[in-house]
TILUMKE-160882 format. One line per field, with one value per residue (C-alpha): x, y, z. Coordinates in pm, 1 decimal. Layout:
N
X: X / ...
Y: Y / ...
Z: Z / ...
This chain:
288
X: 2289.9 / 1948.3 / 2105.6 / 2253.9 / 1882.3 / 1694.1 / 1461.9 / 1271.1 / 989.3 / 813.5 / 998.7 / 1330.4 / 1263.6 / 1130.5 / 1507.7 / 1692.1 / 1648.4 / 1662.1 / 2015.4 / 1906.8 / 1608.2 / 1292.4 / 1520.4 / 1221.3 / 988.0 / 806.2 / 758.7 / 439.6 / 131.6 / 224.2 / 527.1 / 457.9 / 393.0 / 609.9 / 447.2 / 444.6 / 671.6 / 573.5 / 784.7 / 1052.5 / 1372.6 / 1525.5 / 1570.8 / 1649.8 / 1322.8 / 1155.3 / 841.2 / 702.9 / 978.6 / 1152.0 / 919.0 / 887.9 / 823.1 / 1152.5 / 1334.8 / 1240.0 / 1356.1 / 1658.6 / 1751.7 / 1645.6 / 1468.3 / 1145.5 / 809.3 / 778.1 / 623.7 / 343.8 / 510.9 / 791.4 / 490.1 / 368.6 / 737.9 / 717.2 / 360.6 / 483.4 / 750.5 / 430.1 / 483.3 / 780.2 / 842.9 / 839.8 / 1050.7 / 1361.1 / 1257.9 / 1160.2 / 1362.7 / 1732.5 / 1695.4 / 1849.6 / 2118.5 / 2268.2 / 2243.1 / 2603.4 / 2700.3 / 2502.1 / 2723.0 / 3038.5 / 2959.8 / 2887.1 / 3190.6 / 3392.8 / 3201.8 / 3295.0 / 3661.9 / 3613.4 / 3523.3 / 3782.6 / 4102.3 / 3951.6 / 3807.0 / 3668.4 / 3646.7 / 3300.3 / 2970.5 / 2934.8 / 3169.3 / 3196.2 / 2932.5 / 2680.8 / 2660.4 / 2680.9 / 2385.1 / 2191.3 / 2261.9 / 2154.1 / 1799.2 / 1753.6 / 1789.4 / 1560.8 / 1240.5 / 1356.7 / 1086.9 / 1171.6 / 1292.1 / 1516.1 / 1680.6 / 1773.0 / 1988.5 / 2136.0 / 2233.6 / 2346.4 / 2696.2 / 2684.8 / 2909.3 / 2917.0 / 3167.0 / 3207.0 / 3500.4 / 3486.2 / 3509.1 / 3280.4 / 3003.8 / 2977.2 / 2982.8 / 2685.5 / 2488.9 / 2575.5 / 2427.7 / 2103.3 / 1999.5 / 1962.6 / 1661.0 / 1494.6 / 1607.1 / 1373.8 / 1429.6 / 1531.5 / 1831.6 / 2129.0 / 2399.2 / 2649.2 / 2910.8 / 2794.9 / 2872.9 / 3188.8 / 3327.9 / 3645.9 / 3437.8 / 3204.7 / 3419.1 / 3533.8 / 3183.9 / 3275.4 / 3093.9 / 3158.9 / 2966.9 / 2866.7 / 2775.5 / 2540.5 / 2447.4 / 2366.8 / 2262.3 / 2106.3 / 1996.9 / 1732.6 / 1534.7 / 1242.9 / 1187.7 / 1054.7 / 768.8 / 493.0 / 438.0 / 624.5 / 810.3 / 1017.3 / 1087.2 / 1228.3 / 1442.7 / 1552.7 / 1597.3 / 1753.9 / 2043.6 / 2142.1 / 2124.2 / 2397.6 / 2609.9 / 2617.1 / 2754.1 / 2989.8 / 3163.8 / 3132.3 / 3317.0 / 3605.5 / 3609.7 / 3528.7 / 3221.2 / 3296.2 / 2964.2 / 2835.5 / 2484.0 / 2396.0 / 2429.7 / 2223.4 / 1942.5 / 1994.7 / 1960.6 / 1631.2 / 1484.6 / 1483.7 / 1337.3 / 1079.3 / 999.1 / 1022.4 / 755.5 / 548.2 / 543.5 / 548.1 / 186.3 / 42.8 / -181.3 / -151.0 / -354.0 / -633.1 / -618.8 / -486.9 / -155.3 / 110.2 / 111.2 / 220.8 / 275.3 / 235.2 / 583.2 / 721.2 / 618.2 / 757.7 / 1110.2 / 1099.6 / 1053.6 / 1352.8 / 1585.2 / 1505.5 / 1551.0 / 1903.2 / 1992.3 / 1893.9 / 2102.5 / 2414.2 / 2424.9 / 2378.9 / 2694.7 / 2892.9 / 2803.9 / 2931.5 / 3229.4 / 3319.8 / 3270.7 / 3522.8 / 3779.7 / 3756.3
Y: -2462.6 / -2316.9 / -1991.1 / -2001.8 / -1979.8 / -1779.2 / -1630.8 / -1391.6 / -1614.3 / -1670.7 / -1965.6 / -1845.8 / -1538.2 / -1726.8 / -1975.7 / -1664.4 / -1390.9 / -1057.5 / -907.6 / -538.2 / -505.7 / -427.1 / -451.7 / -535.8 / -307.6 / -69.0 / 331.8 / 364.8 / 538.8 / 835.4 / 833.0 / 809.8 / 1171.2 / 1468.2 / 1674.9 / 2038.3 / 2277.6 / 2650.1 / 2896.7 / 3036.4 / 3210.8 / 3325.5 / 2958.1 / 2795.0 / 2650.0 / 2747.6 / 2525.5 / 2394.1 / 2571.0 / 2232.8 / 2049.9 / 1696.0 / 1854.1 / 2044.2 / 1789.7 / 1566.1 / 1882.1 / 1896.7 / 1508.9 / 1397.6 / 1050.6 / 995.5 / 783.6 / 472.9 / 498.1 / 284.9 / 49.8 / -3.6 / -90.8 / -338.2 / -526.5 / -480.8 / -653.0 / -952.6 / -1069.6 / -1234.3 / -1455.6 / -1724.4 / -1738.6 / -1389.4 / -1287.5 / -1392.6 / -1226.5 / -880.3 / -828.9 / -802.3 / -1199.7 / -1264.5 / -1052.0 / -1219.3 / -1544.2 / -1548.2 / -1426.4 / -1769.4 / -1973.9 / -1818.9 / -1881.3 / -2242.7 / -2280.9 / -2157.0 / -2454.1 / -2721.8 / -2590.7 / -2619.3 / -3026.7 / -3076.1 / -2927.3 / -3006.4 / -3351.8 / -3485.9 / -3141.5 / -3044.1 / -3220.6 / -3284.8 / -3440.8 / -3302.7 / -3555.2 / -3494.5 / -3112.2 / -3162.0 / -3388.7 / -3143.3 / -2835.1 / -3017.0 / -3116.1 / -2768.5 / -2626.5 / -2879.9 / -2750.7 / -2365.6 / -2178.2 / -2219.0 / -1872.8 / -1964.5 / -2253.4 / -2094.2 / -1832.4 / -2100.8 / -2359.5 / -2045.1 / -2050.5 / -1664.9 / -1502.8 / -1862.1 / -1789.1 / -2170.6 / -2262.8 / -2546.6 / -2894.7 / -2754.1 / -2636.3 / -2960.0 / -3160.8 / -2936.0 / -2992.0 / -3397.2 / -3430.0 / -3180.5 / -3410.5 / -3710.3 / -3620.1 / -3547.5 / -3856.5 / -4119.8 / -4496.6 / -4605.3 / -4344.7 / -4539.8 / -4542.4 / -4333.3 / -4479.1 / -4811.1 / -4564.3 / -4375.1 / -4497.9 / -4281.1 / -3966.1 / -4035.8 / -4143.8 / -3787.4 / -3642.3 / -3491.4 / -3467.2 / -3646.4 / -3624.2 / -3996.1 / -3926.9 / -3685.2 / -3825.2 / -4148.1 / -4057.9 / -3707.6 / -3575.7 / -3783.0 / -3807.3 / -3599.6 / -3563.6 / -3806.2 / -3668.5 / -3523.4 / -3126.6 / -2821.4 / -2696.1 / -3035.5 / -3076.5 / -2692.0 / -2741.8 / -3081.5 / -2852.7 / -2595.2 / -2842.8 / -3003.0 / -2621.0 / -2542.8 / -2879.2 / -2852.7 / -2535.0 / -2613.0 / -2836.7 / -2673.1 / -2357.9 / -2570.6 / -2708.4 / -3099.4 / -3186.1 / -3252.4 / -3267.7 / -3603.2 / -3682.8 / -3917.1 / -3656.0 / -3421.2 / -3667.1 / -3711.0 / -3364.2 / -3328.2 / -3694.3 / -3510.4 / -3161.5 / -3350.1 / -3575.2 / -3281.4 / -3084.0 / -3350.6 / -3458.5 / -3071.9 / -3053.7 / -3376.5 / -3348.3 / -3437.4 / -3721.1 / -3455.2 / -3378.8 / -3015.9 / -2890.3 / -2738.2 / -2372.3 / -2197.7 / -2410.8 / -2113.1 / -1968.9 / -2295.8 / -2385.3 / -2050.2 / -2151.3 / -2481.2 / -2334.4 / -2117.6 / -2353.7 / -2618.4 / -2320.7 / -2265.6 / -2617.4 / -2646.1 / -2318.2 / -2426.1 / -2804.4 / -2569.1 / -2396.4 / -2705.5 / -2873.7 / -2528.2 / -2512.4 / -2883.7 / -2794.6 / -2539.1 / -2758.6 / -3002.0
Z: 2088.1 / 2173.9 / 2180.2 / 1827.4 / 1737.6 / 1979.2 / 1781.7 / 1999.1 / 2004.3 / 2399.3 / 2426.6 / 2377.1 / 2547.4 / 2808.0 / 2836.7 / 2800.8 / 3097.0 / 3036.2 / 3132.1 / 3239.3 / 3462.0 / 3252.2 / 2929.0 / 2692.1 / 2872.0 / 2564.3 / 2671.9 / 2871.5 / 2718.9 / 2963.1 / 2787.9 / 2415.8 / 2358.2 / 2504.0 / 2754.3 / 2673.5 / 2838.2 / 2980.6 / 2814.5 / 3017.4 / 2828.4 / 3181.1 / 3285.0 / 2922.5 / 2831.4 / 2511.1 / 2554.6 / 2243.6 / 1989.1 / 1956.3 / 1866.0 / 1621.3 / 1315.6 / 1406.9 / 1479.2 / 1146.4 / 906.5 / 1059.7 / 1018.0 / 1399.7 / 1409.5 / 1229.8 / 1353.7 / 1209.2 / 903.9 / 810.2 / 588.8 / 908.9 / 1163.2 / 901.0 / 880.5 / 1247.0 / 1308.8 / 1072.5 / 1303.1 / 1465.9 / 1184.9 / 1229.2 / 874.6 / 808.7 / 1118.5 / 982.1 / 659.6 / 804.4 / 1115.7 / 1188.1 / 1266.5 / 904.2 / 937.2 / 1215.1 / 1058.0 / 952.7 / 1339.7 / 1424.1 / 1183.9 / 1310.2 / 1691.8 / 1532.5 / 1358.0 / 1673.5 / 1861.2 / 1601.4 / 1607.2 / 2036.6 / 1987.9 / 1715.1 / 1908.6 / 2278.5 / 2290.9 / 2573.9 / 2729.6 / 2641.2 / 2728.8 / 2323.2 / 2088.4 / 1705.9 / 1522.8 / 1773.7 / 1760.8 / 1361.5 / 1399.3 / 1666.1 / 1454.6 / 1142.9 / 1293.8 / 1451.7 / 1033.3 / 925.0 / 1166.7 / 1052.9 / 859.5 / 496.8 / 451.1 / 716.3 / 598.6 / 290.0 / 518.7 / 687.2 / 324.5 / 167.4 / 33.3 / -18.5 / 236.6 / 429.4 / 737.6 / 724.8 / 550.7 / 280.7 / 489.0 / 755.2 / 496.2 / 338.2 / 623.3 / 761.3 / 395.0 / 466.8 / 825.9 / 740.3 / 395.6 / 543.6 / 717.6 / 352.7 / 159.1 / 76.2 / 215.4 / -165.7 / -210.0 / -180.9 / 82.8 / 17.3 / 193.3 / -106.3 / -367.5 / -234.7 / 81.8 / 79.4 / 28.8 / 239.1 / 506.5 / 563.8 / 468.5 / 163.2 / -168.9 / -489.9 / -820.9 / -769.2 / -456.2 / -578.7 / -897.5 / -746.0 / -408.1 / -391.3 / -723.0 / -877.2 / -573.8 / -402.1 / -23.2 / 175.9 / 246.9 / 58.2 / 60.1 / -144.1 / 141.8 / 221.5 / -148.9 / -177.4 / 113.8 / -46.0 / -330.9 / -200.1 / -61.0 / -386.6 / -532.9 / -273.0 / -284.6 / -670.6 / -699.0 / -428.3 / -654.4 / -958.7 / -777.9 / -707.1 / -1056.8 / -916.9 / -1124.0 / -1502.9 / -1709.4 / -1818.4 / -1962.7 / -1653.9 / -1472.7 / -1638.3 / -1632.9 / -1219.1 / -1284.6 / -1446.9 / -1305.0 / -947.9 / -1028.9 / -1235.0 / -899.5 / -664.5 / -847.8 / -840.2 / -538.6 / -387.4 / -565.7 / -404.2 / -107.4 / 306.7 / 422.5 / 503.5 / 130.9 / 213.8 / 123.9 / 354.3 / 500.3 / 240.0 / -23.9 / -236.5 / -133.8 / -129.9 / -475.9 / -569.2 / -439.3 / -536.7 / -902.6 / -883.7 / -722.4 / -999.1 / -1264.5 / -1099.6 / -1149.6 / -1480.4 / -1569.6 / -1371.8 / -1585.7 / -1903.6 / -1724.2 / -1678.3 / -2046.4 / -2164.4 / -1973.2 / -2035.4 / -2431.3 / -2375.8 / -2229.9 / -2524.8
């Protein structure tokens, strides 16, 4: 599992060894700049007459320019690593080595040292600590490689961990669909939607957000959520408590690192579920 997100950071570069000797060794300062040759044309070598400026006009490799050594000085940054380096695009290569693991303890039981709930549960928590540019890469349903069952069972063991004390159950409100973690509309109009995070701080209640963004539209792409007015107001009860509580304080009376981002998010996200109920109402208008 700690592979699935190895992230280049010391620790994980400390847990996972090198394969080739000196494999993440940089060029030396000796080494940097090209020595300059003596001119010889009896023996093949033409000194400085290939030279960079050469080998740029002719379509060779180019230096870094300065806008590609800032992206590659942010990566100090966890947030903005997977935002700036090739960590995002190999988030879906991630999900697929996970999804070949879940398919492992479903058709093999008893033969690995984890059974299917638990690695559900320990992938979950490992999402919920990701940076929140991060988690939104990992929630997304664009270009998922998870197919339907496993995506919403992922969404159901990572929003626990965000739900306040007085959410119901949702086993109280929908056994049967719960009992196979699936995803009902009173599961989320009861459960889920009206609610904000547990905690206080803007980048809990985006990622809270973020989830209900992805398990609505999950069920309004397979047509399983007709429109009705409670839930609309689930709807707009739990971006109106999620914005409020993103702008309280800490107990230090500072806000999280930054909030300013998160708030941003959390803005959008609640804009995207406003616009897909307008969707819904529209489309259930249509079928009447």
């Amino acid at each position: 599992m700690s592979a699935i997100f190895a992230d280049a950071s010391d620790s994980s570069l400390a847990l996972f060894k090198e394969v080739f000797e000196k494999e993440r060794k940089g060029l030396s300062k000796n080494n940097k700049k090209r020595k300059r040759e003596q001119l010889d044309l009896e023996n093949d070598k033409f000194g400085d007459y290939y030279d960079e400026d050469s080998l740029s006009s002719s379509g060779g490799s180019e230096p870094p320019t300065p806008q590609k050594a800032g992206r590659l000085a942010e990566i100090e940054d966890d947030a903005a690593s997977w935002t700036n380096s090739c960590l995002s695009e190999s988030v879906q290569l991630r999900l697929r080595i996970f999804s070949l693991l879940s398919k492992a303890c479903y058709e093999c039981p008893g033969l690995l040292v984890i059974n299917l709930d638990d690695l559900y549960i320990d992938f979950a928590r490992r999402i919920k600590e990701l940076p929140l540019s991060a988690f939104s890469l990992f929630i997304s349903s664009q270009a998922t490689p998870l197919v339907r069952d496993a995506y919403v069972s992922l969404l159901r063991a990572v929003i626990p961990s965000f739900m306040p004390s007085s959410s119901p159950d949702p086993w109280k409100i929908d056994p049967e669909t719960d009992k196979i973690n699936g995803l009902s509309v009173q599961i989320m109009e009861k459960c889920f939607l009206p609610f904000a995070a547990n905690v206080v701080g803007a980048e809990a209640n985006a990622k809270l957000s973020l989830l209900l963004e992805a398990m609505l539209r999950g069920l309004w792409a397979y047509g399983d959520i007709p429109y009705s007015r409670s839930l609309a107001k689930a709807v707009e009860k739990g971006i109106q408590a999620r914005n409020e509580k993103a702008k309280k304080k800490g107990a230090r009376g500072k806000g999280d690192v930054g909030d300013k981002a998160a708030l941003d998010i959390l803005s959008a996200s609640s804009r995207r579920l406003s616009l897909l109920m307008d969707v819904i109402e529209a489309e259930s208008m249509d079928d009447d």
